[in-house]
BAFI-3210 file (N, C-alpha, C; in Angstrom, 3 decimals, decimal comma, padded with zeros to 6 digits):
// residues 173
n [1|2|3|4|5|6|7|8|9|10|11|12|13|14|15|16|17|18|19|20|21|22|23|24|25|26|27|28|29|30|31|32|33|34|35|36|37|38|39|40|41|42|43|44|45|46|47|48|49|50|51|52|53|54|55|56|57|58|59|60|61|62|63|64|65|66|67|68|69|70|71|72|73|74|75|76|77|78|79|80|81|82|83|84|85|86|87|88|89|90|91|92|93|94|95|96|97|98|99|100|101|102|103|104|105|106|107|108|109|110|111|112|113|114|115|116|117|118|119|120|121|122|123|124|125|126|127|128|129|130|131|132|133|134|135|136|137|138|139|140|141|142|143|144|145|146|147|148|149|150|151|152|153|154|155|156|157|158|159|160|161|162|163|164|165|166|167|168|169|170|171|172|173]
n.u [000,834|002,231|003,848|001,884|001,203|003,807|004,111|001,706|002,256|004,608|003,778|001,905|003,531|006,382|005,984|003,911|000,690|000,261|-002,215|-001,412|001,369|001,664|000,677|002,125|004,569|004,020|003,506|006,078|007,380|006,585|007,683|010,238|010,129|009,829|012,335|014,030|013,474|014,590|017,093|017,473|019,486|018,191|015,770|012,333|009,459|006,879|003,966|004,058|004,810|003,553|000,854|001,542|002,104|-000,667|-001,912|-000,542|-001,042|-003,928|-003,882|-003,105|-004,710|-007,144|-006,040|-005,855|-007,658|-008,422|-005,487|-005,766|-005,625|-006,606|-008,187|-008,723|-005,975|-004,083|-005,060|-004,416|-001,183|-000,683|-001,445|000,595|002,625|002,034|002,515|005,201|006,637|005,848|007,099|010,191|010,041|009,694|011,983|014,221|013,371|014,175|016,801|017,713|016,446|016,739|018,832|020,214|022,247|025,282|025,155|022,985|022,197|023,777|022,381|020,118|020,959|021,976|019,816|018,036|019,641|019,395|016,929|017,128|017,416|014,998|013,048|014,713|015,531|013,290|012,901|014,893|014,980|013,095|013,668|016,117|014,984|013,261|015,593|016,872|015,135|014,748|017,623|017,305|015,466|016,811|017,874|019,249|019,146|017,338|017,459|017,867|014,794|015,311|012,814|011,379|012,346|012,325|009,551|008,908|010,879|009,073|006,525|007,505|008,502|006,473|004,579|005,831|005,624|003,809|002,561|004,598|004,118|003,865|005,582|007,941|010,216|010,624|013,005|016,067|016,371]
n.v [-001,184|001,096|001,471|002,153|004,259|006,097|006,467|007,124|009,998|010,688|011,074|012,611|014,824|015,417|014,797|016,209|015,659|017,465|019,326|020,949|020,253|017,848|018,839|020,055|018,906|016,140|017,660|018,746|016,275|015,569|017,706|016,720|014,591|015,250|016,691|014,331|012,716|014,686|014,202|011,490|008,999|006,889|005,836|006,311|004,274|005,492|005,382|004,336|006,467|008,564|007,630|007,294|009,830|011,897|010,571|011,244|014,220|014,011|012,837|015,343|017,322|016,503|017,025|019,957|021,689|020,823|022,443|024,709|025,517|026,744|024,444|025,166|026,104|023,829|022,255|023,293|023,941|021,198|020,041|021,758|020,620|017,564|018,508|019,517|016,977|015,041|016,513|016,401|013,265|013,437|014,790|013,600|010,195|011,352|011,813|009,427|007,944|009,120|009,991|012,616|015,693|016,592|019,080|019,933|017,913|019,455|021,092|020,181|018,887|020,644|022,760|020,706|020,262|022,187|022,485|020,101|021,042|022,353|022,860|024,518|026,536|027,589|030,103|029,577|027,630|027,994|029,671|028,941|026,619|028,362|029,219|027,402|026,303|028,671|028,588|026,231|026,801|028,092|028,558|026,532|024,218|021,109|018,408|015,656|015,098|017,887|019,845|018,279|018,126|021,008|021,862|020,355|021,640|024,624|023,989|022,845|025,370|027,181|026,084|026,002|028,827|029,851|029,066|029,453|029,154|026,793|024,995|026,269|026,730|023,613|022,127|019,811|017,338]
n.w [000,000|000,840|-001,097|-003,526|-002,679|-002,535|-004,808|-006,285|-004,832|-005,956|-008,925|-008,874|-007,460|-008,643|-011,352|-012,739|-014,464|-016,881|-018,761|-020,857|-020,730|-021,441|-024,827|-025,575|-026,239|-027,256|-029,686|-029,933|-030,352|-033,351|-034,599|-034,268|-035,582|-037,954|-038,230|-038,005|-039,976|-042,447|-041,697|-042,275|-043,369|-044,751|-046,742|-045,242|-045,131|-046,673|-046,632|-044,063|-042,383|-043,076|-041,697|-039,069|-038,695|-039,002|-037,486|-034,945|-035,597|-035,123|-032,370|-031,153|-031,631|-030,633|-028,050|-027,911|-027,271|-024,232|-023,793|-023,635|-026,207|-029,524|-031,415|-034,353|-035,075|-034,508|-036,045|-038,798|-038,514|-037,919|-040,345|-041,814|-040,888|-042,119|-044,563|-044,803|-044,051|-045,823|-048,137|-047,821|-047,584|-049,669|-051,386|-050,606|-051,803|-054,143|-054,544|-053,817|-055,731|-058,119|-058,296|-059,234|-060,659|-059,405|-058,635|-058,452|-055,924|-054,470|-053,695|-052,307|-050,590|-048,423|-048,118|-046,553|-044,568|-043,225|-042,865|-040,391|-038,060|-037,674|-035,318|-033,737|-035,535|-037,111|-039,310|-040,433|-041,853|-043,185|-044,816|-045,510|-047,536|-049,294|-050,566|-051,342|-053,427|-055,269|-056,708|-058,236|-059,754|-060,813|-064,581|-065,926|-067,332|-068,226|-065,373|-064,167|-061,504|-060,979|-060,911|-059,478|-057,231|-056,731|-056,598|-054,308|-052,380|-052,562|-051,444|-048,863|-047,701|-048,396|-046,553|-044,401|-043,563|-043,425|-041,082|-038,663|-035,794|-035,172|-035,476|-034,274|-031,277|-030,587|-030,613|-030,891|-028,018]
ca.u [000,000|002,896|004,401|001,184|000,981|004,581|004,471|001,154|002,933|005,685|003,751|001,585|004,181|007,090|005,742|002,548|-000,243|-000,772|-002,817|-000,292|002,742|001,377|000,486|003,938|005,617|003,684|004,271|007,801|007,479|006,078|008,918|011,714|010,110|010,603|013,670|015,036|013,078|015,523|018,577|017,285|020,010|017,556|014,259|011,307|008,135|006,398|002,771|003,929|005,559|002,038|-000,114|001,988|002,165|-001,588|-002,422|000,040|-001,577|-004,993|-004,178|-002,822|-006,000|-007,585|-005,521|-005,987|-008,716|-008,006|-004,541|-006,352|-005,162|-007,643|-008,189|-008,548|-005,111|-003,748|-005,278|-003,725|-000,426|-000,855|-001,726|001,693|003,525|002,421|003,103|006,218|007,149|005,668|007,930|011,330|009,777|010,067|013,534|014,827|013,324|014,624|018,277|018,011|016,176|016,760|020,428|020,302|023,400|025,943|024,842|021,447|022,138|024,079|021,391|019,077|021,646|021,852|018,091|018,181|020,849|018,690|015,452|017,492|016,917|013,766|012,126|015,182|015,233|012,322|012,686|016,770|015,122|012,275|014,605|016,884|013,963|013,277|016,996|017,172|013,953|015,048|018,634|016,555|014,483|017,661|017,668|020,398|018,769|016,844|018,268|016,778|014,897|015,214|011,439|010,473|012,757|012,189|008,141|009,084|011,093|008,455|005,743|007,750|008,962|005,028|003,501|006,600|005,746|002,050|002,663|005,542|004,417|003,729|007,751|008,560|011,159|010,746|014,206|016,408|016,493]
ca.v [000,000|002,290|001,878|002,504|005,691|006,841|006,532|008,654|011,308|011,146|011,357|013,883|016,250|015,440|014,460|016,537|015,318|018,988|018,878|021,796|020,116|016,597|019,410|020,617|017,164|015,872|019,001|018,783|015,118|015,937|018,284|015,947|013,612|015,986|016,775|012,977|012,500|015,772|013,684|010,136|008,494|005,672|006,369|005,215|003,661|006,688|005,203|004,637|007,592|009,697|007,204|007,965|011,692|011,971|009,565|012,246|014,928|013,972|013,486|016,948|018,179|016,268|017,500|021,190|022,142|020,772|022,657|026,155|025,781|026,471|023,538|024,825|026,275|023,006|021,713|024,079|023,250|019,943|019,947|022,052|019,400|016,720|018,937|019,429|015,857|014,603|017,413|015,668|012,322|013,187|015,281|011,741|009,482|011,657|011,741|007,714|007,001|009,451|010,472|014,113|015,665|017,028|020,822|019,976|017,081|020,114|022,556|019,924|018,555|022,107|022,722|019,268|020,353|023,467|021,896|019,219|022,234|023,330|023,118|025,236|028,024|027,340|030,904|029,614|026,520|028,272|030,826|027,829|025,976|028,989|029,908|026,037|026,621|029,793|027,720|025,194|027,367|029,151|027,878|025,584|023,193|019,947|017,298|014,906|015,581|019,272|020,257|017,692|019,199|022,404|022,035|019,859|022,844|025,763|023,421|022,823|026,633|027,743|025,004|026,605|030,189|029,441|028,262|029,302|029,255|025,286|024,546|027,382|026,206|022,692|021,629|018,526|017,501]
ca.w [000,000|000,862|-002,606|-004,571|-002,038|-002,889|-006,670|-006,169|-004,497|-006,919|-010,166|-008,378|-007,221|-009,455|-012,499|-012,661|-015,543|-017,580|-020,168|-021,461|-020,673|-022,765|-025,482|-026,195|-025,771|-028,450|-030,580|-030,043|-030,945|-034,527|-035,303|-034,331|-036,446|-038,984|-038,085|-037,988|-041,237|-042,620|-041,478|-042,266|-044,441|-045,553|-046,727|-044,496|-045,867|-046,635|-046,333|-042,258|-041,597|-043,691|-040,919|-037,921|-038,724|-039,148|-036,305|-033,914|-035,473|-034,745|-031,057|-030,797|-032,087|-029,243|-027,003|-027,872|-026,332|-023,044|-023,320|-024,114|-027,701|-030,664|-032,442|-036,171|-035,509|-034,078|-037,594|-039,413|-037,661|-038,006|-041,907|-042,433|-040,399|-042,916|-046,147|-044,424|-044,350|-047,345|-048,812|-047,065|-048,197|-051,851|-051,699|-049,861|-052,582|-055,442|-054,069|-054,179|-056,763|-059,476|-058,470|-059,699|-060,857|-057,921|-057,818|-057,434|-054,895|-053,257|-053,249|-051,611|-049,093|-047,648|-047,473|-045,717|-043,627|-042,073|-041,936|-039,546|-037,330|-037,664|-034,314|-033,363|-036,249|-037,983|-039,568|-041,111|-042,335|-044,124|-045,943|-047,086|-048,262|-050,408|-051,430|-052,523|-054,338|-055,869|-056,791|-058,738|-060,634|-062,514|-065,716|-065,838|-068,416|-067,714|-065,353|-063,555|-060,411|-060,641|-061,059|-058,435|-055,779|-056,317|-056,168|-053,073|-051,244|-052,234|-051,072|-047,907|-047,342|-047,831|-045,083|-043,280|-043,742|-043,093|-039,503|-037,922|-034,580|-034,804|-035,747|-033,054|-030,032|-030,368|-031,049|-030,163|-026,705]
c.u [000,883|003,857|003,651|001,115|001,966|004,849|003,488|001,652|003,981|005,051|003,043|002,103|005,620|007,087|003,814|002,276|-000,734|-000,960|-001,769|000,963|002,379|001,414|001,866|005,149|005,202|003,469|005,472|008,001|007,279|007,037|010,153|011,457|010,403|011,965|014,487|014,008|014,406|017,014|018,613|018,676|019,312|016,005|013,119|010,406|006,813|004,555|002,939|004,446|003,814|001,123|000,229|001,718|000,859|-002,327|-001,920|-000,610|-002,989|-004,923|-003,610|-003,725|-007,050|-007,107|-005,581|-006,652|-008,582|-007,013|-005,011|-006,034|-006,099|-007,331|-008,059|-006,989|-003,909|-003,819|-004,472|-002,257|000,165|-000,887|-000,293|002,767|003,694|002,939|004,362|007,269|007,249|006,926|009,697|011,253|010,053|011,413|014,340|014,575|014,143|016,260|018,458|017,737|016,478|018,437|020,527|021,865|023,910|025,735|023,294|021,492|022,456|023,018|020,646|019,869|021,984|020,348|017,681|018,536|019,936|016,986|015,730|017,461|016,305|013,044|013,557|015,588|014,316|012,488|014,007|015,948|014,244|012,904|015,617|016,383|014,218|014,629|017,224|016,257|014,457|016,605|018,348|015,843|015,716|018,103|019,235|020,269|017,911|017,595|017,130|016,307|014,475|013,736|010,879|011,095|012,616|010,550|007,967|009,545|010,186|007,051|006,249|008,026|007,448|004,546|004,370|006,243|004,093|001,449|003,521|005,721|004,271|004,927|008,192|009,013|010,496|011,913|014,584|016,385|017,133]
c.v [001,253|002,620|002,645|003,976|006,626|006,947|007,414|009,836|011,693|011,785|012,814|015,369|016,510|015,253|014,861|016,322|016,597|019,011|019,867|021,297|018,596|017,397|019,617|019,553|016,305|016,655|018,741|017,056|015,345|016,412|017,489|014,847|014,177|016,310|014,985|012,989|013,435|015,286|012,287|009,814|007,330|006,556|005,254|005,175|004,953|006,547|005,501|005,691|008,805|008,727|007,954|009,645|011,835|011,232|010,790|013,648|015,224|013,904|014,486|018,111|017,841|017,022|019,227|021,956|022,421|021,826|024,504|026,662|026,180|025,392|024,102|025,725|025,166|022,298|022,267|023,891|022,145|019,708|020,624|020,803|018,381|016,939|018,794|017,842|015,269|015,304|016,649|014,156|012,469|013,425|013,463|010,804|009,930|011,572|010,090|007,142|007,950|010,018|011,250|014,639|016,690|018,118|020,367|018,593|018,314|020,863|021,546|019,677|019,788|022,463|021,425|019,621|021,263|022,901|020,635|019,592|022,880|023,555|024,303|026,552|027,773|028,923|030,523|028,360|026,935|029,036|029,835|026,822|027,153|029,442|028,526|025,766|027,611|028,880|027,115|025,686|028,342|028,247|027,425|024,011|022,063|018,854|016,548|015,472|017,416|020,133|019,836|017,840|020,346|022,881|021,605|021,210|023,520|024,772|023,396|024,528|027,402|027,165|025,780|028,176|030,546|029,242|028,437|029,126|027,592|024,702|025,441|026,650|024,678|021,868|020,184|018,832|016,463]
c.w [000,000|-000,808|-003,503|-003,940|-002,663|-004,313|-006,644|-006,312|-005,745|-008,154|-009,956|-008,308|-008,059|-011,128|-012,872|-014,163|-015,805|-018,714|-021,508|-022,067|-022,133|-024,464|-026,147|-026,578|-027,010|-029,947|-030,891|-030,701|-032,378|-035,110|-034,942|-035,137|-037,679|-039,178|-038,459|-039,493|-042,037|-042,978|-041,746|-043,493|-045,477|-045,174|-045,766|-045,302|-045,790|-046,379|-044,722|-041,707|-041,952|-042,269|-039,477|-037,872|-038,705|-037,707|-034,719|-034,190|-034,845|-032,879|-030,596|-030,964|-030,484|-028,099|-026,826|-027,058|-024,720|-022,637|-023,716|-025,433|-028,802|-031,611|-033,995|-036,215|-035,467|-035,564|-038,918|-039,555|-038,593|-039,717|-042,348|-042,134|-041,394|-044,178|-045,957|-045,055|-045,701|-048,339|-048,771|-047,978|-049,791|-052,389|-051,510|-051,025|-053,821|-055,205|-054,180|-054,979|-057,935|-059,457|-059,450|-059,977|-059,128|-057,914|-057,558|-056,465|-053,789|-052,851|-052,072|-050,090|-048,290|-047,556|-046,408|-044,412|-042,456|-041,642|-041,031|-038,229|-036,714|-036,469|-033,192|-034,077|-037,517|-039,458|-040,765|-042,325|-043,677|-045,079|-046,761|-047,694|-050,029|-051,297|-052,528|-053,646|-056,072|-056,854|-057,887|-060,002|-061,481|-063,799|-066,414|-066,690|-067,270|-066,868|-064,765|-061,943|-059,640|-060,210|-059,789|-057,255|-055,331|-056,164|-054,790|-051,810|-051,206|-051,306|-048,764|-046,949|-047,324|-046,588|-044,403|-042,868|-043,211|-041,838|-038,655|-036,543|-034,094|-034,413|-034,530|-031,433|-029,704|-030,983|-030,331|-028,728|-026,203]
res [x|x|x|x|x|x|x|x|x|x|x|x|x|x|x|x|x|x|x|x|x|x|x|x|x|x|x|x|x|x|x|x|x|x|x|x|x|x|x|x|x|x|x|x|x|x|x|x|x|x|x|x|x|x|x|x|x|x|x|x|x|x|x|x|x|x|x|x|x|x|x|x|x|x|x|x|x|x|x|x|x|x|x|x|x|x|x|x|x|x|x|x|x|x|x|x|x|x|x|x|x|x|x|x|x|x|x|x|x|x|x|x|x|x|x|x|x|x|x|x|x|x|x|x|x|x|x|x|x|x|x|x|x|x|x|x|x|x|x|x|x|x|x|x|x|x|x|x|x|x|x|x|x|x|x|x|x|x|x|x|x|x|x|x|x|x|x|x|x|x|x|x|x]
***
């Protein structure tokens, strides 16, 4: 009885249940998944990573309310989060499967590099989204890849630009 008492107390007074604190924790979860997505060297199975991400978004939507959040911005949020990814997901496939020539591998592996970041300068990651965008779009002839990275960054640098306070100080930890 005195155990189940002192784990009480503990979770009670050391490990208090706030609907806030769960809020942010699973926030910050979302963007480090982005983030380790960013830095993944092997591509993940992009159906389970689109379920998971959608599955975490939805209980952050749940959880809004409780945490005095507005839900349709939580949605909002939440909907850049997956463009986000999806966005990562495609740069990642095209780097493996279409092996682009080496300036546009570089452009992306530096947009890569800063959105590895993002829950710590969401603002660096979104500007080298668009610089790698911008990069992409100078007319440097056809290669492979090029088109579908550089719709990938602006895609990712809008959801980013759209939301910044979602990505905002949730960095590594």
């Amino acid at each position: 009885v005195l155990g189940v008492a002192a784990a009480t107390l503990i979770y009670a007074l050391v490990l208090p249940v706030d609907h806030r604190r769960r809020f942010r924790a699973l926030n910050s979860e979302i963007v480090r998944d982005l983030q380790g997505l960013a830095a993944a060297k092997d591509l993940p199975a992009a159906r389970r990573w689109r379920a998971q991400a959608y599955h975490r978004v939805l209980r952050l939507v749940l959880r809004a309310a409780p945490a005095d959040v507005s839900p349709e911005t939580v949605v909002d949020g939440g909907l850049a989060a997956v463009t986000v990814g999806t966005g990562l997901l495609r740069l990642r496939w095209l780097l493996r499967e279409e092996q682009p020539p080496a300036g546009v591998q570089e452009t992306i592996g530096t947009a890569l590099a800063a959105l590895e970041r993002l829950g710590e300068e969401p603002a660096q990651a979104e500007a080298a989204a668009w610089e790698a965008a911008r990069q992409l779009g100078a007319p440097a002839g056809p290669s492979a890849g090029r088109e579908g990275a550089r719709q990938a960054l602006i895609e990712i640098a809008a959801a980013l630009a759209s939301n910044p306070a979602f990505f905002q100080g949730h960095g590594r930890r």
